[in-house]
N, C-alpha and C positions, 0 to 999 in steps of 0.2 A: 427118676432123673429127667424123663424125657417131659413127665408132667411139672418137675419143678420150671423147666427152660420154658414151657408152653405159659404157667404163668407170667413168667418174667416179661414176656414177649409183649401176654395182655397189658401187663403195667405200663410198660413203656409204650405202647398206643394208646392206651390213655391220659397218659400223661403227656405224649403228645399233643392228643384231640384239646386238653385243657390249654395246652400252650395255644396250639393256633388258634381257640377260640378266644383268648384272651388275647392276643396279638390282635386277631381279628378287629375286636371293638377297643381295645385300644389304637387303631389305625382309624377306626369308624370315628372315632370320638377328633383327634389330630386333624381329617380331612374336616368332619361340620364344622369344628371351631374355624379351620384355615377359610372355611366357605362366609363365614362369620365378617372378616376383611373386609371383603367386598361388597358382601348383600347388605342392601341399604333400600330402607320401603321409606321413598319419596312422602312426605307430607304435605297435604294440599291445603296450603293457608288462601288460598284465592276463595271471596266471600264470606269468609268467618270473621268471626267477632276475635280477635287475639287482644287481652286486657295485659298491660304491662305497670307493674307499680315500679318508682323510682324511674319511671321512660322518659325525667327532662336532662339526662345525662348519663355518661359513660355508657356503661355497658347497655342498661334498658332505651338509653337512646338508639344506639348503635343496633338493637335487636329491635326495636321499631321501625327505624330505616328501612330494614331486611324485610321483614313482615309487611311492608309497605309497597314494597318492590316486587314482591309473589301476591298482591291483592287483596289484601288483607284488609275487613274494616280495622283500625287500629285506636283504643282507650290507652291513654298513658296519665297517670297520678303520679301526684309529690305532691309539696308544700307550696313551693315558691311559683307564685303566678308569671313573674317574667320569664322566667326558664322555661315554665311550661308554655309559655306563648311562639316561645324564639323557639322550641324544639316541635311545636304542630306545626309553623310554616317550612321547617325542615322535614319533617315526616310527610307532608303536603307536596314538598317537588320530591319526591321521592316516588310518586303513587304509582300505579301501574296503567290506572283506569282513574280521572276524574271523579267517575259515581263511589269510589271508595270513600269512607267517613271518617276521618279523624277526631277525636273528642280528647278535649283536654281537662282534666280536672283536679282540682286543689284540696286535697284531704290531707289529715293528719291519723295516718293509718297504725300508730299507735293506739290509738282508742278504736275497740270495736266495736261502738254506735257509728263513728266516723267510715269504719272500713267499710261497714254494712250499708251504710248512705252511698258512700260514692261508687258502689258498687254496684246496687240497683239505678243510681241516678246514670249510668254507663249504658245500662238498658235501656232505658227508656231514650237518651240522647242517641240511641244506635236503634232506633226502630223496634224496640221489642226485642231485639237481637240480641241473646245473651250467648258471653265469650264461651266459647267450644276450649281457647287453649288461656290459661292465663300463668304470665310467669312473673317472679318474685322478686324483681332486681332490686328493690328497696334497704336501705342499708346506709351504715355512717360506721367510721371506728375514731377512738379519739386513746390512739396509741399512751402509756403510759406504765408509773409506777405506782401498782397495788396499796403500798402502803403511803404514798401519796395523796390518792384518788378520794375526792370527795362525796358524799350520798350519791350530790345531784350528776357527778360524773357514771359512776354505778350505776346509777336505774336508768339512766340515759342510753347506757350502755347495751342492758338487756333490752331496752324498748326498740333502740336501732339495729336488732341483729334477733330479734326472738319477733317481740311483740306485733313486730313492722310486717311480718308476713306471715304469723300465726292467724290474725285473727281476717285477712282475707281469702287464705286457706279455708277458715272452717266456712264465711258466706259462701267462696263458694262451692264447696262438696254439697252445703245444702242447696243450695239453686241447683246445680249440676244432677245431685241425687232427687230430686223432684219432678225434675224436666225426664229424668230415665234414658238418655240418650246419650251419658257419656262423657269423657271432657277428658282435659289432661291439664294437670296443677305440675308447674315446674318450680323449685326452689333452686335459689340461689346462696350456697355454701360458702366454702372457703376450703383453702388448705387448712387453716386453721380451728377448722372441725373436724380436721382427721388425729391432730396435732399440736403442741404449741410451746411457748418459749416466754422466756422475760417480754415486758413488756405489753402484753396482750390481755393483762387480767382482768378488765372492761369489757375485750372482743370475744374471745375465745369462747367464755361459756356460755353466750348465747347464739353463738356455733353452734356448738358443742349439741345443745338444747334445741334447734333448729333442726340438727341431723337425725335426734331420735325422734324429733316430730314426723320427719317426715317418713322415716323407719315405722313409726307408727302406720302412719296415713296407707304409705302403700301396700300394707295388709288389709285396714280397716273401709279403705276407697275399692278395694277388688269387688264390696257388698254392689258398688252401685256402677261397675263397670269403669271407671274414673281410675288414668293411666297416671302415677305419682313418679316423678322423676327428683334428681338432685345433681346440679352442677356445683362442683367443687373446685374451681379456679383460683388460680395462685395470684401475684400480683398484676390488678391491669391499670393499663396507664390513663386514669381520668382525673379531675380536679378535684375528687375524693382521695389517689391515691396521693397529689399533694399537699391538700389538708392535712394529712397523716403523718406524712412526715414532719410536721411543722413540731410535733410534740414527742413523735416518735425518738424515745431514748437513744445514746449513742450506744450502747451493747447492743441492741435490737436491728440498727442499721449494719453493725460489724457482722451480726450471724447473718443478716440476709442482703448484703454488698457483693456475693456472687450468680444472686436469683436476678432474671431478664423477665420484667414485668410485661405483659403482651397489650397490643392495642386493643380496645372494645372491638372492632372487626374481626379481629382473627379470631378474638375468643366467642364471638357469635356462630363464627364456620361451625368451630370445635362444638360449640353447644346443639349446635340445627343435625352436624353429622350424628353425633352422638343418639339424640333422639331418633332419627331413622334407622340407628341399627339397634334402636331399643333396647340400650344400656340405662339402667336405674341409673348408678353413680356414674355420671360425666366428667372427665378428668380433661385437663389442656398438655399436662406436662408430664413426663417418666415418674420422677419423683413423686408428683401427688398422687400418680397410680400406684406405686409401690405404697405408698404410706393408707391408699384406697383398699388392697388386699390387706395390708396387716392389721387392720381397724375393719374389717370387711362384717364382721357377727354373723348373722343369717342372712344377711342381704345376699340376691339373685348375685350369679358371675357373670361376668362382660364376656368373657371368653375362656372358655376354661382350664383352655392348654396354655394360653397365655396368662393368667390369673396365677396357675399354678407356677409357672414359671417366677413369677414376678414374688411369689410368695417364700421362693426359696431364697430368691434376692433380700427381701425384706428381713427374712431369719440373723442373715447375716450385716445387711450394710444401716438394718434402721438401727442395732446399737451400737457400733461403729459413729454414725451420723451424733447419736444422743450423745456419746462422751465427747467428740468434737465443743457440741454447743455447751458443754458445762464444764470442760475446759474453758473457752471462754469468755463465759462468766465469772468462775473463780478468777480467773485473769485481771477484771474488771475491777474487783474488789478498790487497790489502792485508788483506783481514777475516782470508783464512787466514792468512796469514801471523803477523797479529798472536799470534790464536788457537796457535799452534803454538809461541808465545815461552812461554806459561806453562804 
């Protein structure tokens, strides 16, 4: 009898010991993540080269600005020579220091003889100085109906949201992995890489395509020390995102007539915080971070106790949210329908 109680006794201190150790590091795990919040390792753009594609508006303007104001020599590429004129004398009162460079240049980063051109011609225009950080803001959507959509809408499609920052990614891991010192490649996503809806079948899958590049990259860039990020921003207010609506469907406006599209500044804060706390996927909004864990694969966690959290959220409110949006839809049916008689 007295040796049955003496085991029992054992058991229940052991089983104890298991609790409090598991209490233990699950308290350990709750405090690092909470310490997560806060800690943020400052990045020093003062004297680097920071190469921005699409930098003669909206967003890669607005992150040129910034980078301009911390010291930054600053390269910005697009197409259009005027914009890119009117956006380096804005990047220019913007400097911190006079001796900062700004270089402006006209490529068609579609083509990767073009990415690869203006991308050593950046060097050479910046003293040999080749970019330490370059970020991906390049990009066009031209909202529509799939069964609409012509070739030349389509490969447009994939070239403004794949092509446009694929193939200055690969120049530069290769310059970056040569030089052996490092670098950080930032892409620029979408909510609509996590996600998507009527409307989008032009945009989406070279999101879509963009997100597992870069899913790629940040395994494949750990060879050469080169830090791979992705911003995932929902709607921001630039003359891209009025272009878009000019063609953007009416179903497409109804499901997202309760989304507050943010300025290129804020969503520069959101992207500059984000990389100091050394979050792979940078999110602006709740929403696109829940839809960021449930689309998450092996990608690194931003925070784990918070991740998890937002995962049990997604269990429940992202099919909730889906049957909303195809509700509707089928809703939509008589309007389109009408609409397609004349």
């Amino acid at each position: 009898m007295a040796l049955d109680l003496t085991l029992q006794v054992d058991r229940y201190f052991a089983a104890g010991r298991i609790f409090v150790t598991l209490l233990s590091v699950a308290l350990g795990i709750i405090v690092w993540s909470s310490m997560t919040w806060f800690w943020r390792k400052q990045i020093a753009f003062s004297g680097k080269h920071c190469y921005v594609t699409g930098g003669s508006s909206g967003l890669g303007l607005a992150l040129s600005e910034y980078l301009a104001t911390q010291g930054a020599h600053v390269t910005i590429v697009a197409r259009d020579e005027k914009k890119l004129q009117d956006a380096k004398t804005r990047i220019e009162s913007r400097r911190a220091s006079a001796s900062q460079r700004i270089v402006a240049i006209s490529a068609d980063l579609t083509s990767q003889s073009e990415s690869a051109k203006a991308y050593n011609q950046a060097i050479e225009q910046q003293r040999a100085l080749q970019p330490e950080n370059v970020f991906l803001c390049a990009g066009h959507a031209k909202p529509g109906f799939f069964v609409e959509a012509d070739e030349r809408d389509l490969r447009s499609g994939l070239d403004g949201t794949y092509w446009v920052s694929a193939w200055t990614a690969q120049i530069a891991g290769k310059t970056m992995s040569a030089r052996q010192q490092g670098g950080r490649i930032v892409f620029v996503g979408s909510f609509l890489a996590l996600t998507t809806f009527v409307g989008y079948a032009g945009y989406a899958p070279g999101k879509y395509a963009l997100k597992g590049l870069a899913d790629t990259l940040r395994s494949e860039y750990l060879l050469y020390g080169i830090d791979v990020h992705m911003y995932l921003p929902a709607g921001i207010l630039s003359p891209n995102f009025e272009v878009e609506n000019r063609t953007k469907p009416e179903i497409t406006k109804k499901i997202e007539e309760g989304d507050n599209p943010m300025t290129p500044e804020a969503c520069v804060e959101c992207l500059i915080t984000g990389l100091e706390r050394g979050y792979y996927q940078i999110t602006n909004d709740l929403i696109t971070d829940i839809l960021r864990v449930a689309s998450r694969g092996n990608a690194p966690w931003n925070n784990i106790v918070w991740d998890g959290i937002l995962l049990i959220i997604a269990a429940i409110g992202v099919p909730v949210w889906r049957w909303i949006i195809d509700y509707q839809v089928r809703s939509h049916r008589a309007i389109h329908a009408e609409k397609l008689k004349h």
